[in-house]
C-alpha positions as CSV (number, residue, x, y, z in Angstrom):
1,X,-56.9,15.7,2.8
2,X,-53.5,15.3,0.6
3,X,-54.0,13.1,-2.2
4,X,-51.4,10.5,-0.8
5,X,-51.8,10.9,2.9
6,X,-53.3,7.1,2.8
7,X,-50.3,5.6,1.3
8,X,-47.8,3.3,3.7
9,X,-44.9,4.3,4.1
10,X,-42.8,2.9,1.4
11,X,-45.7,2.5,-1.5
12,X,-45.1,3.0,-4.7
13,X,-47.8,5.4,-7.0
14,X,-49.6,3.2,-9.7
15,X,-48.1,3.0,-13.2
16,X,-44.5,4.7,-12.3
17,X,-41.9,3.3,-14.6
18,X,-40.2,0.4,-13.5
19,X,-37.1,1.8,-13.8
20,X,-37.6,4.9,-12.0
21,X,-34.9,5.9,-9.7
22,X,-36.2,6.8,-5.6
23,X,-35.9,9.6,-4.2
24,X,-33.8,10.1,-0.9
25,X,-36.4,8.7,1.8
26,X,-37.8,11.2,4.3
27,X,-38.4,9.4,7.6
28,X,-42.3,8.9,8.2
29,X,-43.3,10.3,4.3
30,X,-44.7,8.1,1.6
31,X,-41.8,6.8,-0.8
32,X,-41.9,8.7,-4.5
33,X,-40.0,8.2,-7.1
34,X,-38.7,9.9,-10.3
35,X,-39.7,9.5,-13.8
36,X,-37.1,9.1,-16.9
37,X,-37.1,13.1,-16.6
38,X,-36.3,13.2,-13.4
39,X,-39.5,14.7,-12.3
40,X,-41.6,13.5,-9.7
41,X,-45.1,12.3,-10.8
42,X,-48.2,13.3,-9.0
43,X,-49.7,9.9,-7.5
44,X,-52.7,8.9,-9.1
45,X,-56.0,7.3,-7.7
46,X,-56.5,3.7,-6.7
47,X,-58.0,2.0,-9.5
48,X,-60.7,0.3,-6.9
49,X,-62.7,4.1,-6.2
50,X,-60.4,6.9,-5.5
51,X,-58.6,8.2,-2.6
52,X,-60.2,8.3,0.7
53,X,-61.4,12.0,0.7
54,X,-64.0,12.1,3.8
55,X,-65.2,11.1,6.7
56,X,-68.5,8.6,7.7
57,X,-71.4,10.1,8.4
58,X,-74.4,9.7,10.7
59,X,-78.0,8.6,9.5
60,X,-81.0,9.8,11.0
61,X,-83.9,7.8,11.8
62,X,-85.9,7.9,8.9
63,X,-82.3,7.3,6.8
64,X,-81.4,4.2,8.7
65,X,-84.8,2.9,8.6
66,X,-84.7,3.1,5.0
67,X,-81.3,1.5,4.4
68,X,-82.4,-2.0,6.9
69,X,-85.3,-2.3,4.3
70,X,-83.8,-1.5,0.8
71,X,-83.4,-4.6,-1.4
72,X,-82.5,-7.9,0.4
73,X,-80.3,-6.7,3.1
74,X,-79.4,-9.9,5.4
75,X,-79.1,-9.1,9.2
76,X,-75.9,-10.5,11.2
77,X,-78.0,-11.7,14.4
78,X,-75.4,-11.7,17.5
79,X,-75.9,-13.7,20.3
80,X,-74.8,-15.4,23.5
81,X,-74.4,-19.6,23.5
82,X,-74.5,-21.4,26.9
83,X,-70.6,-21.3,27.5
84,X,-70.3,-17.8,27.3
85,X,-69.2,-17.5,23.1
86,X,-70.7,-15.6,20.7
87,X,-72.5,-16.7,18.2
88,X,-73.0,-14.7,14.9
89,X,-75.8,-16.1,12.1
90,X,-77.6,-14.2,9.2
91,X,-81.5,-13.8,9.1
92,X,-84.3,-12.5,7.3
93,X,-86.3,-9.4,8.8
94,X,-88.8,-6.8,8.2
95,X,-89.4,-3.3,10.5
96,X,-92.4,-3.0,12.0
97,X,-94.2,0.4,12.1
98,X,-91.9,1.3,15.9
99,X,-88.9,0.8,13.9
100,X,-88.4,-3.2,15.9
101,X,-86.5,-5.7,13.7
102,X,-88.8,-8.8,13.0
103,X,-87.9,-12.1,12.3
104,X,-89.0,-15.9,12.9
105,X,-86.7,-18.6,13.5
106,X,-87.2,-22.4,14.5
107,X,-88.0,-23.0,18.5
108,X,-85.4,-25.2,19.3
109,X,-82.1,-23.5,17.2
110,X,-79.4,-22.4,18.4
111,X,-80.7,-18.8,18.7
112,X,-83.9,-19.1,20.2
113,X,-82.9,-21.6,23.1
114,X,-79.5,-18.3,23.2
115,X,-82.4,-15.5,23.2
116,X,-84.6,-17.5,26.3
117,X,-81.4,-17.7,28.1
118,X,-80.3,-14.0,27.6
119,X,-82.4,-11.5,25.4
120,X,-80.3,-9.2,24.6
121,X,-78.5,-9.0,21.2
122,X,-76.9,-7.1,18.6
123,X,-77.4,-6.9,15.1
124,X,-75.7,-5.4,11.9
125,X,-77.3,-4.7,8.2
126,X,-74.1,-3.5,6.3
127,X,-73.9,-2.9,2.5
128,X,-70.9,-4.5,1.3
129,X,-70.2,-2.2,-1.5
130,X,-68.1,1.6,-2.0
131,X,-69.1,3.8,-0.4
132,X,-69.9,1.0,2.4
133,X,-72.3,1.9,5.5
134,X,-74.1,-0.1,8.2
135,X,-76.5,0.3,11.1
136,X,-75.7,-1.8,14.3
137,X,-79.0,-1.8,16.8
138,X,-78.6,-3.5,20.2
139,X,-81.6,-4.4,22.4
140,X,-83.8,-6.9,23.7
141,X,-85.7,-9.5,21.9
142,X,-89.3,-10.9,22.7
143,X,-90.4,-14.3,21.7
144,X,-93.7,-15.2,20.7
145,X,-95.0,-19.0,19.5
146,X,-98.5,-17.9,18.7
147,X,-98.7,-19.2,15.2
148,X,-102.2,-16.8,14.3
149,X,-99.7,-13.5,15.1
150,X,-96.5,-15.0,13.1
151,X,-98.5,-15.4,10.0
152,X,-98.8,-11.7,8.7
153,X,-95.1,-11.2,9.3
154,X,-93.8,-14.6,8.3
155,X,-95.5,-13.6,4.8
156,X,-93.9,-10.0,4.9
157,X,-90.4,-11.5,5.0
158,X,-90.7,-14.1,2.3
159,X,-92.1,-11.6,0.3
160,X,-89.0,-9.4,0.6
161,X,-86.6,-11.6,0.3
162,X,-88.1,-14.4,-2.4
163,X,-90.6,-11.9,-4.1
164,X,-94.7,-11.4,-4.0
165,X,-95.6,-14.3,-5.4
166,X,-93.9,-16.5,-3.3
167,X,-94.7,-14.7,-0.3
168,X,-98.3,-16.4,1.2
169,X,-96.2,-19.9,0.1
170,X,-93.3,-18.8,2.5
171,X,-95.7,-17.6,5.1
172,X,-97.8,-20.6,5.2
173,X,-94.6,-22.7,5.5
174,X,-92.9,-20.6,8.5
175,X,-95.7,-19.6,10.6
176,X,-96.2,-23.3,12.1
177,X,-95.9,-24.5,15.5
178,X,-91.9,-25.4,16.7
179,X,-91.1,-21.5,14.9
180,X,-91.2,-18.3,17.2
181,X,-91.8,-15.1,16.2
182,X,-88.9,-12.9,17.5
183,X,-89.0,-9.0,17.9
184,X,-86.0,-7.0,18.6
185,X,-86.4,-3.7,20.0
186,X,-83.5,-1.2,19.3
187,X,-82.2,0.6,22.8
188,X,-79.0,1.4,20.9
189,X,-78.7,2.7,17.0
190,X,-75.0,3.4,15.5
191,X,-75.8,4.4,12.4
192,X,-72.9,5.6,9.4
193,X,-73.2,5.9,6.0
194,X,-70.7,6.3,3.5
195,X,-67.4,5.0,5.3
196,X,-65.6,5.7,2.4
197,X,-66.7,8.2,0.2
């Protein structure tokens, strides 16, 4: 890829002299300009992590498995509200050993009465920073209210995303009757990682 192919039409290299003089403009190429010498610089890198130089790649299983569960990734839980628009919140999860997102939430939000109405959803775990990736799953969700089955996994998720020791606390406090237990089942994986590296 040419070092300034990502440039608009018209931008300017970083750190050219102010009073350079331009070039004559070429119809659908990047503006450059000329030094005091009357050369032409090369243009140099963004200062924010370098040109663009490749394309996104696909993950495989095990690799998108992996990136849902490093650190204290937050999923963006997409649903459908009664009127037909979408509705976008962040929750907690954990993968069960199938590779199924799991997550409790109370039994009379927004998302649970959205999920009885229709269960299927979409969700995204995304790492916000260079070289940026994501995984996008869509499928349907099952609800369950039984509070004995919630308990383990309720404890699994506070432990992830408040620490060990205040896991059994966390469990304890969300595995009580009015929250459901909610497992999504992926039908559909995009998976890409490094968008921009």
């Amino acid at each position: 890829m040419d070092r300034c192919s990502w440039w608009p039409v018209g931008a300017v290299a970083w750190g050219i002299d102010e009073k350079a003089t331009a070039l004559p403009r070429v119809p659908g190429r990047p503006e450059r300009r000329r030094d005091r010498n009357g050369t032409t610089p090369e243009p140099q890198e963004r200062p924010f992590g370098g040109t663009v130089r490749g394309m996104p790649r696909a993950m495989t299983e095990d690799e998108w498995r992996r990136f849902v569960m490093e650190g204290t990734h937050t999923g963006k839980l997409a649903t459908v509200r009664k009127d037909g628009s979408p509705s976008v919140v962040p929750i907690w999860f954990v993968l069960d050993d199938e590779g199924a997102f799991v997550f409790t939430t109370g039994s009379r939000s927004g998302k649970a009465r959205a999920m009885r109405r229709d269960p299927r959803v979409a969700l995204v775990v995304d790492e916000e920073r260079p070289p940026f990736s994501f995984v996008l799953v869509r499928g349907e969700v099952t609800l369950d209210d039984d509070v004995e089955a919630m308990l383990p996994w309720a404890t699994k998720i506070g432990g992830r995303y408040m620490g060990q020791d205040q896991a059994e606390q966390l469990g304890r406090r969300n595995a009580v009757p009015g929250e459901v237990l909610v497992r999504l089942v992926p039908q559909v994986v995009i998976a890409q990682a490094d968008l921009a590296d």
